[in-house]
C-alpha positions as CSV (number, residue, x, y, z in Angstrom):
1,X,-44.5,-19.7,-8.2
2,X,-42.4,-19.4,-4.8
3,X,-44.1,-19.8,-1.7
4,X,-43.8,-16.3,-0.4
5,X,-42.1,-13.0,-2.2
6,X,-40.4,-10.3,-0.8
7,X,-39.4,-8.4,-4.0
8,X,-41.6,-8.3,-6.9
9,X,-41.0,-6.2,-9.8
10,X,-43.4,-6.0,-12.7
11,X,-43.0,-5.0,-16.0
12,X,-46.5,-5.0,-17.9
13,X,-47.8,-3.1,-20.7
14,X,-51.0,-2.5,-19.3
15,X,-52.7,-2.1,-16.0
16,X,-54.8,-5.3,-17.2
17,X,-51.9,-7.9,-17.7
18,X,-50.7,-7.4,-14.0
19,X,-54.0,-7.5,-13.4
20,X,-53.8,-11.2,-14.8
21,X,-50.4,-11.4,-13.1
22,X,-51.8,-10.9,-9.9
23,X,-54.5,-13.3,-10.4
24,X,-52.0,-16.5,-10.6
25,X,-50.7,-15.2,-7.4
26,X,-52.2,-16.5,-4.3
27,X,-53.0,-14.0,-1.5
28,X,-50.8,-15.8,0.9
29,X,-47.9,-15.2,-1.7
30,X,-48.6,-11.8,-2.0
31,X,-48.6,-10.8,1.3
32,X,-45.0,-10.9,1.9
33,X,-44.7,-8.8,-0.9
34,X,-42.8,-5.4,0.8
35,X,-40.5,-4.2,-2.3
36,X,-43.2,-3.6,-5.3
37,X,-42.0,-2.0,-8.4
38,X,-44.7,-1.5,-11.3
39,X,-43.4,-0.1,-14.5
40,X,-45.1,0.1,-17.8
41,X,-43.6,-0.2,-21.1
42,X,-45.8,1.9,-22.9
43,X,-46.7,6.3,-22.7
44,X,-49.8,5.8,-22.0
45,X,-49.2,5.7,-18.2
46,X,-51.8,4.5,-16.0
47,X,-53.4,6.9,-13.2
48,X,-52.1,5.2,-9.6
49,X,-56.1,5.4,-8.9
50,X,-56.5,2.7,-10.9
51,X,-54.4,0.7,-8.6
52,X,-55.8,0.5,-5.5
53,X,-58.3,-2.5,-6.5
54,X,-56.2,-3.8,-8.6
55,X,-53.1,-3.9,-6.5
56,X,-53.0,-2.0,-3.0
57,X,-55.7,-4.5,-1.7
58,X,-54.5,-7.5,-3.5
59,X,-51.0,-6.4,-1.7
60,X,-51.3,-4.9,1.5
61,X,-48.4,-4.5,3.1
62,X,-46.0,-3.0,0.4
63,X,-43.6,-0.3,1.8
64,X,-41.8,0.2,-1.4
65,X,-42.8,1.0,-4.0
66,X,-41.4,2.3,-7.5
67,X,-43.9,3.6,-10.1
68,X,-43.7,5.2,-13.3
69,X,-45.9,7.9,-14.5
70,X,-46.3,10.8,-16.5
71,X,-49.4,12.4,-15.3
72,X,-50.7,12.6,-11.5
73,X,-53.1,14.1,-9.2
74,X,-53.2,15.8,-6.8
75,X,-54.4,13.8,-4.3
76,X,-53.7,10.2,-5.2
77,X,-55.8,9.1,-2.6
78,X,-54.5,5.0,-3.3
79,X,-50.7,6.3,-2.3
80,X,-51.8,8.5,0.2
81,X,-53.5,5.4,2.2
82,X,-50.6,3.3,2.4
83,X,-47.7,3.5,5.1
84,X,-44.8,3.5,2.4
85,X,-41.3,4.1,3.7
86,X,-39.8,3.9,-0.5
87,X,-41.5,5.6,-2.7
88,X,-40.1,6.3,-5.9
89,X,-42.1,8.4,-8.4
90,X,-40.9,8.1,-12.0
91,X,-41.0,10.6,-14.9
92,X,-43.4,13.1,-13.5
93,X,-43.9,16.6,-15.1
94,X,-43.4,19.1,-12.1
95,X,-46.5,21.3,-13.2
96,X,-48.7,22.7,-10.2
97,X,-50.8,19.6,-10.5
98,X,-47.4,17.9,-10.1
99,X,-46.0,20.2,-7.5
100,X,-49.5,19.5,-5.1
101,X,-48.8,15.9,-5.5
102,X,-45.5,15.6,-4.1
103,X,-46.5,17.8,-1.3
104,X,-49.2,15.4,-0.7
105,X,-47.3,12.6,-0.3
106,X,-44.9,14.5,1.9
107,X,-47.8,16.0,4.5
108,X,-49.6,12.2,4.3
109,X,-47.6,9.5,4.4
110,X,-45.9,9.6,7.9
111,X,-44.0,6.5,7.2
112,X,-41.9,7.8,4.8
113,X,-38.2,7.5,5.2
114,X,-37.0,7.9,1.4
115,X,-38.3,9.7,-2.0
116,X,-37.0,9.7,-5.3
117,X,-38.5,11.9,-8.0
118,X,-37.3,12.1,-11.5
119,X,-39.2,14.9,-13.2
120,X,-39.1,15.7,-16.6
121,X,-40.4,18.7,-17.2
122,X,-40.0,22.1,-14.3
123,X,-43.4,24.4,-15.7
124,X,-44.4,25.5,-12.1
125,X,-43.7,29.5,-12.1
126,X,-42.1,29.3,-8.4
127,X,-39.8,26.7,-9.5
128,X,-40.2,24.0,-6.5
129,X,-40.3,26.8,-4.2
130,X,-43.6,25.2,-2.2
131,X,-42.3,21.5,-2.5
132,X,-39.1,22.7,-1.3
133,X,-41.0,24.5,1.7
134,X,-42.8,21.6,2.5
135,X,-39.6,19.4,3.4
136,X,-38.8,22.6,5.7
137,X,-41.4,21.3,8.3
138,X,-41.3,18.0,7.7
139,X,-40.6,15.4,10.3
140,X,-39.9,12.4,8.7
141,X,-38.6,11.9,5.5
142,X,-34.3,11.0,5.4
143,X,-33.5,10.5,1.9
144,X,-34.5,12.9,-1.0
145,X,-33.1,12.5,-4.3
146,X,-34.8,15.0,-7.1
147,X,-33.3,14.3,-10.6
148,X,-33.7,16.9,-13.5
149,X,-32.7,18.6,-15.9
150,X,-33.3,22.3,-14.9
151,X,-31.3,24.4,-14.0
152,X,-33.3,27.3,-12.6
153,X,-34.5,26.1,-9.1
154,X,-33.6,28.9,-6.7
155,X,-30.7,27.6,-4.2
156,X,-32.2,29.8,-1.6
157,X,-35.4,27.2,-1.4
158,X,-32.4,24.5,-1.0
159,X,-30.5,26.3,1.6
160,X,-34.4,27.5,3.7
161,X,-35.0,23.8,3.6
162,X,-31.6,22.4,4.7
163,X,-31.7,25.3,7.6
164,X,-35.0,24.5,8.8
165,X,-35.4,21.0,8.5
166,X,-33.9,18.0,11.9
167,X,-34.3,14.5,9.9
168,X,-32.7,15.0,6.5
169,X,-30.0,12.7,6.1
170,X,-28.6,12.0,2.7
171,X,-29.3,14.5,-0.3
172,X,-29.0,14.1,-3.6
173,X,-29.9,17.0,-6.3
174,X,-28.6,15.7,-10.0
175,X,-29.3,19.7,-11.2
176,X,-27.3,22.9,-10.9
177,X,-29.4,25.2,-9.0
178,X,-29.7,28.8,-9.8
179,X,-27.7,31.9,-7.9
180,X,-29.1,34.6,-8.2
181,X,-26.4,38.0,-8.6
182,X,-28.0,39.4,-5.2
183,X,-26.7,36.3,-3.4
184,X,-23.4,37.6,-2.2
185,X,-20.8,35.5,-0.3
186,X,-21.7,35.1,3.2
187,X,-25.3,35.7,2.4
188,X,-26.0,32.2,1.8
189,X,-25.1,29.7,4.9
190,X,-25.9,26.5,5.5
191,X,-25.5,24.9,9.5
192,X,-28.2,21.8,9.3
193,X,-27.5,19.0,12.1
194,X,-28.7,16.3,10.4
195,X,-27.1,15.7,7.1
196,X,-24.7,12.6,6.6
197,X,-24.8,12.4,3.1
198,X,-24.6,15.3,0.2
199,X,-24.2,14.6,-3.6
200,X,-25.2,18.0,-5.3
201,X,-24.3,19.3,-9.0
202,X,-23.0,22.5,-8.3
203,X,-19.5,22.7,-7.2
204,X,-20.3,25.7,-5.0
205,X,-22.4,24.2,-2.9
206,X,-20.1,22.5,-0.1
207,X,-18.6,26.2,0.6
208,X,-22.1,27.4,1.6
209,X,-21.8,25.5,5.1
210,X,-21.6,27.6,8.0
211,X,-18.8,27.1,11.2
212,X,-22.3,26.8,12.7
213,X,-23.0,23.7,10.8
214,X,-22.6,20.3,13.1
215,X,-23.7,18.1,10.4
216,X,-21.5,14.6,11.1
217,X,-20.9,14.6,6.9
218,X,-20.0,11.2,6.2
219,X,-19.9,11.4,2.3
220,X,-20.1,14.5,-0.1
221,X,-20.1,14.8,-3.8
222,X,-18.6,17.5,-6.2
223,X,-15.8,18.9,-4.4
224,X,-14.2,22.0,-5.5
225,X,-10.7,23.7,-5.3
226,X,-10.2,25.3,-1.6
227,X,-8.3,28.6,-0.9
228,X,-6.9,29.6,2.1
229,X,-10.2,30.6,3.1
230,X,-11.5,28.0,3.4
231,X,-9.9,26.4,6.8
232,X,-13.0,26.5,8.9
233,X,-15.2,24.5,6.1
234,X,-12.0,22.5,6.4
235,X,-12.1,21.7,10.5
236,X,-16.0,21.5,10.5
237,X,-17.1,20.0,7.7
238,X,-14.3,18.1,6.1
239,X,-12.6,16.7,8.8
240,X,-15.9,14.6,10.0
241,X,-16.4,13.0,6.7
242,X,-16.3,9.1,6.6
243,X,-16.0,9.2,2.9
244,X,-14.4,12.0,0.6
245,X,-15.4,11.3,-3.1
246,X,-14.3,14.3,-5.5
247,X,-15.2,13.7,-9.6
248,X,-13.1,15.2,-12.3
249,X,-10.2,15.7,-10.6
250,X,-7.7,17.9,-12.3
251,X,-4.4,19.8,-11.8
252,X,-6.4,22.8,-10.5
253,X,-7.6,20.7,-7.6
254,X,-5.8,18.0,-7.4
255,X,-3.7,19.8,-4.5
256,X,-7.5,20.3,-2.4
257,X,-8.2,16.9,-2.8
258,X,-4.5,15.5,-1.5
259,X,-4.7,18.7,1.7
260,X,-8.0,16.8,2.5
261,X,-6.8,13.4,3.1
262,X,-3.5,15.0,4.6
263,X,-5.7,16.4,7.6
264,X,-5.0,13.0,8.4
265,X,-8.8,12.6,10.6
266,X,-9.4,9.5,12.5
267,X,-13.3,9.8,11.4
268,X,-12.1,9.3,7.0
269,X,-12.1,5.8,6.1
270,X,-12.9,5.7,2.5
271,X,-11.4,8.1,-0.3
272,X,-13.2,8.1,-4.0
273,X,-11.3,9.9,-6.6
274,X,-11.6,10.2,-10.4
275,X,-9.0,12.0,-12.5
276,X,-10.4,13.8,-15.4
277,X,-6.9,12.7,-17.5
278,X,-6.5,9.0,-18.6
279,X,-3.1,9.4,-16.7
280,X,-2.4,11.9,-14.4
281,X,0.3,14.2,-15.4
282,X,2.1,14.4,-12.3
283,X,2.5,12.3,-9.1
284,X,-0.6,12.4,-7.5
285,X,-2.1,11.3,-3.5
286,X,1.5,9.5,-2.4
287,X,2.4,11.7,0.1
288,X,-1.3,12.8,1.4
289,X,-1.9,8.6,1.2
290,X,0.7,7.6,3.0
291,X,0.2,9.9,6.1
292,X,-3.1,9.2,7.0
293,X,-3.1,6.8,9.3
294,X,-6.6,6.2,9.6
295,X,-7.7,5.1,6.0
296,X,-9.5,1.6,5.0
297,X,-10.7,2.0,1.5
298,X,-8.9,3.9,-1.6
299,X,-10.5,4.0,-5.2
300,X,-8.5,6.3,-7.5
301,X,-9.2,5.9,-11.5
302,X,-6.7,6.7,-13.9
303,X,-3.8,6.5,-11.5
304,X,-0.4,5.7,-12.2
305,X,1.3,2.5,-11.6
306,X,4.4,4.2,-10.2
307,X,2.1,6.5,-7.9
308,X,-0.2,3.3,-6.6
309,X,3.0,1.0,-5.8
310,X,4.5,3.9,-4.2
311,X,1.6,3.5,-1.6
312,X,0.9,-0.5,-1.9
313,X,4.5,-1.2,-0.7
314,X,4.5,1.1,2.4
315,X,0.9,1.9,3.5
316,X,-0.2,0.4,6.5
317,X,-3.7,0.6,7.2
318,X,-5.6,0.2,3.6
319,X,-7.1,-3.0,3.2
320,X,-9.4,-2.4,0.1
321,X,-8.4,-1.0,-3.0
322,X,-9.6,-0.6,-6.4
323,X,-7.7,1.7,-8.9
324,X,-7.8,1.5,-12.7
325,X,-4.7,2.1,-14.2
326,X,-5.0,3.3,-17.9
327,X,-1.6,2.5,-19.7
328,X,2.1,0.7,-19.8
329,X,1.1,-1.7,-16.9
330,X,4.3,-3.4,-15.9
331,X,2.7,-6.7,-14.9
332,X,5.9,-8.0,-13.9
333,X,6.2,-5.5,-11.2
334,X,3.0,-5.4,-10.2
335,X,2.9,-9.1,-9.3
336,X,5.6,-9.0,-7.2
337,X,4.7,-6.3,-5.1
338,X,1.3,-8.1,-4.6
339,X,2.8,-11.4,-3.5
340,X,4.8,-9.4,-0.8
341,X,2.1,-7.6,0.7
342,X,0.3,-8.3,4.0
343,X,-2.1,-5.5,4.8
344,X,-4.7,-6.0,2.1
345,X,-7.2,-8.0,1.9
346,X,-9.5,-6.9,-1.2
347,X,-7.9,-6.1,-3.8
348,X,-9.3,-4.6,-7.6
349,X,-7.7,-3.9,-10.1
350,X,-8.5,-2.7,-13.8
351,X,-6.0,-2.3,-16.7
352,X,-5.6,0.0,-20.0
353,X,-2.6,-1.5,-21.9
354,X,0.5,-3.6,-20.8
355,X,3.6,-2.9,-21.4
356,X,5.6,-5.2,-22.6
357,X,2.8,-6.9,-24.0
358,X,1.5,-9.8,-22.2
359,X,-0.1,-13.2,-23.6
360,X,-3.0,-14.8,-21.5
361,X,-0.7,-17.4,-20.5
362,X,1.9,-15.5,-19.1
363,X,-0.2,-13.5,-17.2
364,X,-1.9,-16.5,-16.1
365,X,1.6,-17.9,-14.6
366,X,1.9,-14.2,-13.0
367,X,-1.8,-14.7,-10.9
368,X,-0.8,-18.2,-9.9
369,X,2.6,-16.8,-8.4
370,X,0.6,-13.8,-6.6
371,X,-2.2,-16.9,-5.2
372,X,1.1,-18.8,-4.0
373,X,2.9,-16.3,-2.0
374,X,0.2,-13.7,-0.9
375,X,-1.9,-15.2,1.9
376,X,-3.6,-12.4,2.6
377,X,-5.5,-11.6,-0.2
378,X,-9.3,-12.2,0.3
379,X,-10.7,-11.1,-2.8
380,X,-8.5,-10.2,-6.0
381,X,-9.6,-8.9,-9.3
382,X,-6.8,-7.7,-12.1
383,X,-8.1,-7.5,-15.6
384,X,-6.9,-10.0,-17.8
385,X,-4.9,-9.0,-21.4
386,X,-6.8,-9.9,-24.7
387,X,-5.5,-12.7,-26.4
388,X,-7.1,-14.8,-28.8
389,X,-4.9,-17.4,-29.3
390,X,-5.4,-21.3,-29.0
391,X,-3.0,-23.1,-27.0
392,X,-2.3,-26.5,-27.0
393,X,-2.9,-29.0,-24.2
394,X,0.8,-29.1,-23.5
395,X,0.5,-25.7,-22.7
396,X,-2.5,-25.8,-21.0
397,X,-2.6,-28.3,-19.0
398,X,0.6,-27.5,-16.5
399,X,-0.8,-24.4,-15.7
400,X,-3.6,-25.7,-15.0
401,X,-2.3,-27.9,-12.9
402,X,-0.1,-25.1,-11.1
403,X,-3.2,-23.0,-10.5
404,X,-4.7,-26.3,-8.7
405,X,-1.4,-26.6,-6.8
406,X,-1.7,-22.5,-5.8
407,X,-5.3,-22.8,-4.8
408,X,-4.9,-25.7,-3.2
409,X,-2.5,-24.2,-1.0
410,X,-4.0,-20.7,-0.3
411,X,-5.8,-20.5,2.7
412,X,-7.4,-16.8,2.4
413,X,-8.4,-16.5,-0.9
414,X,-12.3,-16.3,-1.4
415,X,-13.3,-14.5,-4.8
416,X,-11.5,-13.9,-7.8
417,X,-11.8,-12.3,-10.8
418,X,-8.8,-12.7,-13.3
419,X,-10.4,-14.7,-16.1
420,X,-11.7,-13.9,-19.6
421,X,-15.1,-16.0,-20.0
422,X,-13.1,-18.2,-22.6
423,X,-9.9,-19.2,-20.5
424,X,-11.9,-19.6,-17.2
425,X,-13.0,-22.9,-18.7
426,X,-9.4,-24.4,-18.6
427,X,-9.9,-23.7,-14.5
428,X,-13.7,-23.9,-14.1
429,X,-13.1,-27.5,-11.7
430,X,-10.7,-26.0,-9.6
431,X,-12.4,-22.8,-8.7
432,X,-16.1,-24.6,-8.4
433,X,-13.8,-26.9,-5.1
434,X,-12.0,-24.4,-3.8
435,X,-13.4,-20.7,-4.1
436,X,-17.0,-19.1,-2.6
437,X,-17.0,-17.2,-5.4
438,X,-15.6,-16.4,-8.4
439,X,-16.6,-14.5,-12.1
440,X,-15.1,-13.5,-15.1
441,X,-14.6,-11.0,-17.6
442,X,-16.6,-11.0,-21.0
């Protein structure tokens, strides 16, 4: 047993065995303890008041904690006690029992900066209505993520709640709320100050902010399509993000998501996008990529090669990428714009299919060319082809020796990621002398 711990997360079957956990544990190795996650393998979930001798007092100073339960009280008096700035509350059924709990947490624990609930079962008649008025007065909670599989919680409570509430930060609602038919456009508006952060299932939701809204939005989830309009949710909300990340994009949008990086703001740095086809059908992000001067980080999946060399060769202010490109990956091609290039410094990059077909060894020869020329690179990652084969030692052995030569010689490099678990053993010595870090690929 360490001296001292930080982080503890506990897996028992029963109350009683962490019980017995806790009694190897030395009060002056528990009192560190400020991470605490208690999960139970078993259904028959055990009531938090249990834990309050058996844990809270044993460790004092916990301020986050994970726990998972299926029935709660209402006033969980041992959570309610302790100045908790994570709490996450696992598989709770959101019945008015339920419902009285959360809000108990909410109006008691003054401390809190973050919850995370991940209910079940929604049998409440109002539907989250009171939890959701709660959050409108309170004063310090930041992070709320609700998980769930309904899909009737009125959007209104949502919208009263963002409206009302100064602290909110980041949001995160994994459920499609329910709009009602007397909601007509314009009816609903949302212009919160505080939000940075918004990753809601419903599609609709980011054209519900108001021009009154002076949210800075850093990052926000589940973009949809935008008409013409929509230009003032593009000036006010769009153009202050730090980070656009749109899912499932597809020929219908693709155009929204390209017109939002094209706005060109000096506040995006980071653009997440994943194309609902394993290859896009047309080219896609070039042109919107390569004016935007601003940009630091791209992660495209399912792009075309074509399409991401287009912007590799001439963009001048990305240093991070990481795309996936699904099929006939020219690795040829690809190498040699790498070893040319001398803006980025990370570098990931996850292959489909080649095309030709490539052996291990010859893509081998192709990664130690790019660690020879590039001296740029930081950290690179390209998946490696499946092969197989067993080569012999007259094979083996020059490249290893090249690869020494290359690493040898490469001032910048730091990680890498280019090997299967099989053929990193050929170059296991050199990596272990020369890299910080370095993994491979099962």
């Amino acid at each position: 047993m360490s001296s001292s711990i930080e982080r503890l997360i506990l897996l028992s079957k029963s109350l009683l065995l962490a019980q017995e956990f806790f009694g190897y544990c030395t009060l002056d190795q528990l009192k560190s303890v400020r991470d605490f996650s208690l999960l139970f393998e078993t259904s028959s979930h055990i009531p938090l008041e249990q834990c309050e001798e058996s844990i809270f007092k044993k460790v004092p100073d916990i301020t986050d904690f994970y726990f998972k339960c299926s029935t709660i009280s209402e006033s969980i008096p041992p959570i309610l006690s302790r100045n908790f700035k994570v709490l996450e509350v696992m598989e709770i059924e959101m019945d008015e029992v339920g419902e009285k709990a959360l809000i108990s947490i909410l109006m008691n624990i003054p401390t809190l900066k973050k919850l995370v609930v991940f209910v079940t079962y929604i049998t409440t008649i109002n539907k989250f209505k009171d939890f959701f008025g709660t959050l409108e007065i309170n004063k310090n909670l930041e992070i709320l993520n609700v998980i769930t599989a309904s899909f009737d919680v009125d959007i209104q409570y949502i919208v009263n709640f963002l409206n009302r509430n100064s602290t909110m930060q980041e949001l995160y609602l994994s459920f499609v709320p329910l709009v009602e038919n007397q909601y007509t456009p314009g009816s609903l508006e949302i212009y919160n100050n505080s939000l940075k952060v918004i990753d809601v299932s419903y599609e609709g939701f980011v054209k519900l902010f108001s021009s009154k809204c002076k949210s800075e939005i850093r990052k926000m989830g589940y973009m949809l399509e935008a008409t013409e309009d929509d230009y003032t949710f593009y000036k006010n909300v769009v153009y202050k993000m730090h980070t656009i990340h749109i899912e499932n994009v597809t020929q219908s949008n693709a155009q929204w998501a390209e017109e939002m990086v094209k706005l060109n703001s000096p506040h995006l740095k980071r653009v997440e996008v994943y194309i609902y086809f394993l290859e896009f059908p047309r080219k896609f992000m070039v042109d919107a990529l390569l004016s935007n001067s601003f940009l630091k980080h791209v992660f495209i999946r399912n792009w075309r090669q074509k399409d991401f060399l287009a912007v590799f060769n001439h963009q001048v202010t990305i240093d991070f990428y990481k795309v996936h490109l699904p099929h006939h990956v020219d690795m040829a091609q690809l190498s040699e714009c790498i070893k040319v290039n001398s803006v980025t410094r990370e570098l990931e990059i996850s292959i489909g299919t080649f095309t030709p077909p490539l052996n291990v060894v010859q893509y081998t020869q192709y990664i130690i060319d790019i660690i020879k020329s590039n001296n740029t690179l930081t950290h690179l990652t390209v998946s490696s082809p499946p092969d197989s084969a067993l080569y012999s030692r007259s094979v083996i052995e020059p490249l290893v020796k090249s690869f020494q030569d290359a690493i040898h010689s490469n001032a910048s490099i730091r990680k890498l990621q280019v090997f299967t678990n099989t053929w990193l053993l050929h170059f296991k010595s050199t990596l272990d002398q020369h890299l910080i870090e370095y993994y491979y690929y099962e």
